[in-house]
Backbone as CSV, one residue per row, in Angstrom:
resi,resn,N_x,N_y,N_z,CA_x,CA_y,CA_z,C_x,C_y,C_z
1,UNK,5.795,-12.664,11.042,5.272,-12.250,9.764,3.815,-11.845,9.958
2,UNK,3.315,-10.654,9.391,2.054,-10.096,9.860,1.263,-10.624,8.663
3,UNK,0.200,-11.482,8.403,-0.585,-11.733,7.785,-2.232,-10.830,7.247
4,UNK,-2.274,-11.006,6.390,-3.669,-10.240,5.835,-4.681,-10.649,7.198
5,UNK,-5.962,-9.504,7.032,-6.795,-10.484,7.944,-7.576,-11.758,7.463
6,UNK,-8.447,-12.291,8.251,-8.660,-13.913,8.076,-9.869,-13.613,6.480
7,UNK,-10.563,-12.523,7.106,-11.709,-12.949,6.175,-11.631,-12.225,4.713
8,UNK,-10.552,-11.504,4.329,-9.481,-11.161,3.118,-9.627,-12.598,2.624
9,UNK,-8.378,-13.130,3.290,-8.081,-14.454,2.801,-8.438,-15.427,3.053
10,UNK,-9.772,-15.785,3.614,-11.036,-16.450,2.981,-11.790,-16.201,1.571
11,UNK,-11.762,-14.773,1.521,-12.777,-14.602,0.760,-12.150,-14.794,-1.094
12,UNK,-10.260,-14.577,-1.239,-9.087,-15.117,-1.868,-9.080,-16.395,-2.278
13,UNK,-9.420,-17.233,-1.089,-9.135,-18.653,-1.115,-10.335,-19.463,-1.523
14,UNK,-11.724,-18.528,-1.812,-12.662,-19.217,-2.211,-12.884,-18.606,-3.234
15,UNK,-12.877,-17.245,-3.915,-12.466,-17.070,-5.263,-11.816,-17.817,-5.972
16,UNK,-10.334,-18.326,-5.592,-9.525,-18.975,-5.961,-9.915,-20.387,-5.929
17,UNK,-10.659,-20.963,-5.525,-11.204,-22.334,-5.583,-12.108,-22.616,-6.926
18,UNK,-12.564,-21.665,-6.944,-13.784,-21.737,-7.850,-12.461,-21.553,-9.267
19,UNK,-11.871,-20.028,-9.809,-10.890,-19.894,-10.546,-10.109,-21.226,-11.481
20,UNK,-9.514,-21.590,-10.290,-9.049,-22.973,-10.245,-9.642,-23.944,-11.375
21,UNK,-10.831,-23.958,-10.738,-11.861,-24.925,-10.970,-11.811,-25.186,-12.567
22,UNK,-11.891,-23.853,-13.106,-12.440,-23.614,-14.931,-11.516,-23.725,-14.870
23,UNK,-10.171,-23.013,-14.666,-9.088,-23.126,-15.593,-8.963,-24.625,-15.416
24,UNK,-8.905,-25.726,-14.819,-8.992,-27.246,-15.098,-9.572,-27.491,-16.364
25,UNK,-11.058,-26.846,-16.134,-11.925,-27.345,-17.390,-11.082,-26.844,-18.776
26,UNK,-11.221,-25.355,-18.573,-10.163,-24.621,-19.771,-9.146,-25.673,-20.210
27,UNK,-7.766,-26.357,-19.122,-7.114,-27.172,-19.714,-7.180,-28.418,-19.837
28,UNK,-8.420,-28.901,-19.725,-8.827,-30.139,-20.474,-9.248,-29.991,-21.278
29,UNK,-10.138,-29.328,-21.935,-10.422,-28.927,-22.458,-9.446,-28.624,-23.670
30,UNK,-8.165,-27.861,-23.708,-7.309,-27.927,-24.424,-6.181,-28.822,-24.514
31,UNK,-6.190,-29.560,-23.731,-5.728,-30.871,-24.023,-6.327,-32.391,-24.957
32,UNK,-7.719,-31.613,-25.148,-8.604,-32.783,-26.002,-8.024,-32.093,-27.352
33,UNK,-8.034,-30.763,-27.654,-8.173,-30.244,-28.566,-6.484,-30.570,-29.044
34,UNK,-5.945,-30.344,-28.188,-4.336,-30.731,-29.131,-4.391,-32.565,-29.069
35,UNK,-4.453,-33.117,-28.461,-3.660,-34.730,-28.082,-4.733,-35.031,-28.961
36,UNK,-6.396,-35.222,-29.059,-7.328,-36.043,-29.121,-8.226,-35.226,-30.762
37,UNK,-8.588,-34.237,-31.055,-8.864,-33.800,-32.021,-7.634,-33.909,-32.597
38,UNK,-6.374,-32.900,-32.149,-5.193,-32.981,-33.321,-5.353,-31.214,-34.077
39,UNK,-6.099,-30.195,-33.530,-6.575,-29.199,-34.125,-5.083,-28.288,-33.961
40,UNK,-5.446,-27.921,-32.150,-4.486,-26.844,-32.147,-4.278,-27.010,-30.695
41,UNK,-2.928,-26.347,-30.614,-2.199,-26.058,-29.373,-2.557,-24.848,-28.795
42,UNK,-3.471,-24.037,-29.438,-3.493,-22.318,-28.194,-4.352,-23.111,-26.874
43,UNK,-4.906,-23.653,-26.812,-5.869,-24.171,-25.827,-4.791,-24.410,-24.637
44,UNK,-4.325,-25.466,-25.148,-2.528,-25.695,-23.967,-1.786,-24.446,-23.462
45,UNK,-1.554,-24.050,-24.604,-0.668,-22.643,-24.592,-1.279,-21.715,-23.805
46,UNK,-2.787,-21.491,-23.521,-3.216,-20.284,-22.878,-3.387,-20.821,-21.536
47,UNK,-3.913,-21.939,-21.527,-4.690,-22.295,-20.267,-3.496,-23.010,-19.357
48,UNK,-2.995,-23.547,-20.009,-1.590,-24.124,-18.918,-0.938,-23.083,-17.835
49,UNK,-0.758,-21.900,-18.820,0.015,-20.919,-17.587,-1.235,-20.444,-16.896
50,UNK,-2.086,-20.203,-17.070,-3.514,-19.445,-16.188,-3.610,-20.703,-15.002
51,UNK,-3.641,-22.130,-15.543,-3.699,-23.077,-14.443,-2.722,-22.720,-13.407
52,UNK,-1.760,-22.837,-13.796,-0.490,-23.020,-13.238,-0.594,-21.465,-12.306
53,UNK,-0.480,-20.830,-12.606,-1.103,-19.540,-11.901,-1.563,-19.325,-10.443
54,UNK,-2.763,-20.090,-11.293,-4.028,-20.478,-10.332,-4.117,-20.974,-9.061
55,UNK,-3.272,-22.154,-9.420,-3.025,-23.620,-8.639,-2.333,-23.216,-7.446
56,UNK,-1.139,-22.502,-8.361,0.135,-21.581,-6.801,-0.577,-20.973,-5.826
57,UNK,-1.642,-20.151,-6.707,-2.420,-18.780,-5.605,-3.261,-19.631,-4.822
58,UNK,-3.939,-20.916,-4.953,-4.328,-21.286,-4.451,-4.083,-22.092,-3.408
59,UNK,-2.545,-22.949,-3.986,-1.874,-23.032,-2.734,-1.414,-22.073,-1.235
60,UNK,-1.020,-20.864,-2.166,-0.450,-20.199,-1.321,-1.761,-19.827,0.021
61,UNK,-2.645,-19.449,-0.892,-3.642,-19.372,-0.022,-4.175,-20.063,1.118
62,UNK,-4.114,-21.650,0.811,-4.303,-22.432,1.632,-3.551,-22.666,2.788
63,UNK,-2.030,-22.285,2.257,-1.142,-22.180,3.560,-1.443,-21.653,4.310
64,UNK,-1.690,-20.158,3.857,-1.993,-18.666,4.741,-3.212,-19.259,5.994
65,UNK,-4.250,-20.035,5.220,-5.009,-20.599,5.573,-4.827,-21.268,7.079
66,UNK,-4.041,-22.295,6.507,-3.724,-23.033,7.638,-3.166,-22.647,8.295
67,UNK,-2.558,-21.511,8.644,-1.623,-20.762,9.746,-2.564,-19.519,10.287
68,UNK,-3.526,-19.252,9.527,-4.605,-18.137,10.247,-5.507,-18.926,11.257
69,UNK,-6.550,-19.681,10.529,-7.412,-20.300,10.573,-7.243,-22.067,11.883
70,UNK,-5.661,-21.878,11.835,-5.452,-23.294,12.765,-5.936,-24.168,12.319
71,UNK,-5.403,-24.724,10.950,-6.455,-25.552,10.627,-5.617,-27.053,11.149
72,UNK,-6.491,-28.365,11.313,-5.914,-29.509,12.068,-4.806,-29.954,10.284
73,UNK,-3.569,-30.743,10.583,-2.883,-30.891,9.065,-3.383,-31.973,7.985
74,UNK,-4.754,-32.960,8.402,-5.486,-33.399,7.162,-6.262,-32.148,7.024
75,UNK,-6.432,-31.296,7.355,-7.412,-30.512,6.321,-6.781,-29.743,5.482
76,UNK,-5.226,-29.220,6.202,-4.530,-28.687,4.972,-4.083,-29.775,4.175
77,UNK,-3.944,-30.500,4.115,-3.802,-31.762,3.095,-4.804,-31.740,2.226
78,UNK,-5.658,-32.173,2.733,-6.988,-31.991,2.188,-7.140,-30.954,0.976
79,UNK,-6.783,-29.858,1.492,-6.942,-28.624,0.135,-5.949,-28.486,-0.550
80,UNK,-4.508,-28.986,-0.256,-3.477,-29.240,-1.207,-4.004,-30.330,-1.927
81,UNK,-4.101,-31.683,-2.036,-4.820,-32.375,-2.631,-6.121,-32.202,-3.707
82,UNK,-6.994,-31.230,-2.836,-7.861,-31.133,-3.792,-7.582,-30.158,-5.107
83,UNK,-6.655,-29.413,-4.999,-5.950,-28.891,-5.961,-5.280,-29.446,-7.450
84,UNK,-5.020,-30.941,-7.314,-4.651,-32.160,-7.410,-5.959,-31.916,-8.954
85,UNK,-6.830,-32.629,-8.529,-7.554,-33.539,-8.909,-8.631,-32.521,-9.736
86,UNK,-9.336,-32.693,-10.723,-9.984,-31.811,-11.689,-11.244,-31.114,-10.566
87,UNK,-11.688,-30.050,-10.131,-12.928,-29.450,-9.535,-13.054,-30.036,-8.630
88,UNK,-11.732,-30.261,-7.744,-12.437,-30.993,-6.371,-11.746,-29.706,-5.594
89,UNK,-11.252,-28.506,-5.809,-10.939,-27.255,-4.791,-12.371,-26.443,-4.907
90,UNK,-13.532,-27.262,-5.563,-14.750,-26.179,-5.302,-15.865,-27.139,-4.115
91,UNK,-15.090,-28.899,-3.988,-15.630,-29.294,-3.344,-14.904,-29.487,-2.039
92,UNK,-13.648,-29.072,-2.275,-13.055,-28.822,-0.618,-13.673,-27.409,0.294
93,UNK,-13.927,-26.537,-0.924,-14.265,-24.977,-0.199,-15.436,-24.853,0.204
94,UNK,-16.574,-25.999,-0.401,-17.835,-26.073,0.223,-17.897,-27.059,1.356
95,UNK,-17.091,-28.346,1.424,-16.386,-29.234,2.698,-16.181,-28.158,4.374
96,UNK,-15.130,-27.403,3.366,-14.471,-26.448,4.456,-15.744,-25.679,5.474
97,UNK,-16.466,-25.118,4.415,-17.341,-24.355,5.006,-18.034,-24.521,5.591
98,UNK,-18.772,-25.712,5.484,-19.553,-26.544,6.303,-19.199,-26.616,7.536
99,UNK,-17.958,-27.131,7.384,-17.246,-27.423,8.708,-16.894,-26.901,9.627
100,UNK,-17.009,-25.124,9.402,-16.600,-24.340,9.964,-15.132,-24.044,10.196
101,UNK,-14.120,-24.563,8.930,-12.681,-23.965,8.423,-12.799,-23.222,7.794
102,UNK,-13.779,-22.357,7.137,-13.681,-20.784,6.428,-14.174,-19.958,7.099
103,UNK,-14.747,-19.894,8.459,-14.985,-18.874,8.649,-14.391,-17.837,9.887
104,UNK,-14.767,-16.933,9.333,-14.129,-15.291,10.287,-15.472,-14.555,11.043
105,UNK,-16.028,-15.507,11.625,-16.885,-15.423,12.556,-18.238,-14.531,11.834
106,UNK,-18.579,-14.650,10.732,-19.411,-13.587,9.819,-19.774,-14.202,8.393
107,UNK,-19.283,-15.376,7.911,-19.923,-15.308,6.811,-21.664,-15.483,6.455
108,UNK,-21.832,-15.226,5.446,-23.468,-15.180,5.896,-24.188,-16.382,4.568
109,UNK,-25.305,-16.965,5.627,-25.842,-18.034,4.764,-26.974,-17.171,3.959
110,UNK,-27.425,-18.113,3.176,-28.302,-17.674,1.888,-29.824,-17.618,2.798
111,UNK,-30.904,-17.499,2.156,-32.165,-17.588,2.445,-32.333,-18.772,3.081
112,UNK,-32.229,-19.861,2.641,-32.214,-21.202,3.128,-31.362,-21.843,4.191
113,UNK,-30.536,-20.837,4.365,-29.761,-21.292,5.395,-28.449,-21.699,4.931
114,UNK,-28.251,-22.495,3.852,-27.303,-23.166,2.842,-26.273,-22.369,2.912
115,UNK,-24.553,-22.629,3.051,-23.679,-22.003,2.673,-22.945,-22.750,1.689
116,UNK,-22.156,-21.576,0.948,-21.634,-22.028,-0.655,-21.020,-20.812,-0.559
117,UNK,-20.386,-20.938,-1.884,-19.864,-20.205,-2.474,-20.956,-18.796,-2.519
118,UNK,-20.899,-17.807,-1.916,-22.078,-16.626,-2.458,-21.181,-15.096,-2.555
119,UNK,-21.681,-15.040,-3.236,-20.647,-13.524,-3.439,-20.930,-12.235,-2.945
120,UNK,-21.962,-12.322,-1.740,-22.053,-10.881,-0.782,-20.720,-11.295,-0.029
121,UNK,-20.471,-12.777,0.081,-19.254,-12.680,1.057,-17.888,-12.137,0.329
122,UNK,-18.030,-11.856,-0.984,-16.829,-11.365,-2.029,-16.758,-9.983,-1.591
123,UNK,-18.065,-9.363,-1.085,-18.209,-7.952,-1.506,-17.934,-7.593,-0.225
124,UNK,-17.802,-7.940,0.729,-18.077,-7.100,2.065,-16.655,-6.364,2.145
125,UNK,-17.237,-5.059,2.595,-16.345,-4.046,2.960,-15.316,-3.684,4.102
126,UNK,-14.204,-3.181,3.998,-13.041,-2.696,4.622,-13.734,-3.029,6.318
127,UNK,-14.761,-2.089,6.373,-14.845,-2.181,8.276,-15.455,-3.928,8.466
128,UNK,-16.214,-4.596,7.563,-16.319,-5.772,8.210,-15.147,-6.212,8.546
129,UNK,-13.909,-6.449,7.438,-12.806,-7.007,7.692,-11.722,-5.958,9.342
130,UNK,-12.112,-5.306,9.126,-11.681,-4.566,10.429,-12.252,-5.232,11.862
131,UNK,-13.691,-5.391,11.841,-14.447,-5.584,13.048,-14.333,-7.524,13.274
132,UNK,-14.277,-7.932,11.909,-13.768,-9.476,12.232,-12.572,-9.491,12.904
133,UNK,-11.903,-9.010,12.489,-10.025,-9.266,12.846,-10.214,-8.871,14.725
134,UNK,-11.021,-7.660,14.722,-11.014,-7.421,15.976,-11.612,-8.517,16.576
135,UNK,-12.899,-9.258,16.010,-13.603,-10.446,16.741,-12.156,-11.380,17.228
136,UNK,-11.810,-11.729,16.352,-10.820,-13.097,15.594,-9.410,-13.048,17.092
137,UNK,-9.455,-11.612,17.195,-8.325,-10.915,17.974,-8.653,-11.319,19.620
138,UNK,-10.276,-10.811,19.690,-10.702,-11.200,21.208,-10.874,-12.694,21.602
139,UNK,-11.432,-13.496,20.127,-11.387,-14.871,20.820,-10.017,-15.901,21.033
140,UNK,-9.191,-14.938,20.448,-7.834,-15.721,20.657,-7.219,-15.164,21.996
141,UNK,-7.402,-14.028,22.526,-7.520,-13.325,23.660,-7.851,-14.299,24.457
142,UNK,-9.261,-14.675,24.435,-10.130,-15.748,25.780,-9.889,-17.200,25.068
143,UNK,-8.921,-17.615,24.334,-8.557,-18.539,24.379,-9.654,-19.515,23.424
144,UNK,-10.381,-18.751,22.557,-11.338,-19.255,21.883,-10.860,-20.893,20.739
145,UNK,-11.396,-21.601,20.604,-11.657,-22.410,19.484,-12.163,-22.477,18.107
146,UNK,-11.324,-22.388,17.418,-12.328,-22.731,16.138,-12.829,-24.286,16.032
147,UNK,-14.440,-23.995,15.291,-14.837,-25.401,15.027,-14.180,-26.244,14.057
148,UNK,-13.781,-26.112,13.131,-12.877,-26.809,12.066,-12.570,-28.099,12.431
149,UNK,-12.661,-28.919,12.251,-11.896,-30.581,12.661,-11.749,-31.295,11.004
């Protein structure tokens, strides 16, 4: 099965982390409003399927993940789990990153050095993702490692 390249679906899987994230808030948010106020159900009604949505793409992603990226199987645990639990897929994707499980040999830190969530890495264009894949291609060639643990 031929997969997207890595830093596509990095850049998917940390959109999707963040995504995730609100639509949680969104459906708690509408879950106060039906169970706990007593007002109304659109809150449930909208945000349940957007979660639910969400949650899949984000799974799915994470798989892709773990079969691009080699990731060790607590870390794909790890991001299935954090999926789980209210805004903890924005603290697995900053975990990840740290760690060196998101990257495609290119993402780029801020002024400070700090990596996060930043959205030049949303924007980068067709030939980066070309010239990574080619990186991604040679170090699996020489038998390279990712840092990830």
């Amino acid at each position: 099965m031929k997969f997207p390249s890595a830093s596509a679906v990095i850049r998917a899987f940390r959109l999707l982390a963040v995504a995730e994230a609100f639509s949680w808030a969104a459906l708690l948010t509408g879950m106060y409003l039906k169970w706990i106020a007593g007002t109304t159900e659109l809150g449930v009604e909208i945000a349940g399927p957007v979660h639910g949505a969400l949650f899949i793409g984000y799974g799915a992603a994470a798989l892709v993940l773990w079969r691009l990226q080699r990731w060790p199987f607590r870390v794909a645990l790890l991001a299935g789990l954090s999926a789980v639990f209210p805004f903890a897929t924005v603290l697995f994707e900053r975990w990840a990153l740290r760690r060196g499980c998101l990257s495609a040999g290119r993402l780029p830190a801020d002024e400070n050095g700090v990596h996060g969530l930043v959205m030049e890495s949303a924007l980068v264009g067709i030939e980066d993702d070309r010239r990574d894949h080619q990186t991604d291609q040679d170090g699996a060639d020489q038998g390279g490692q990712r840092a990830c643990r």
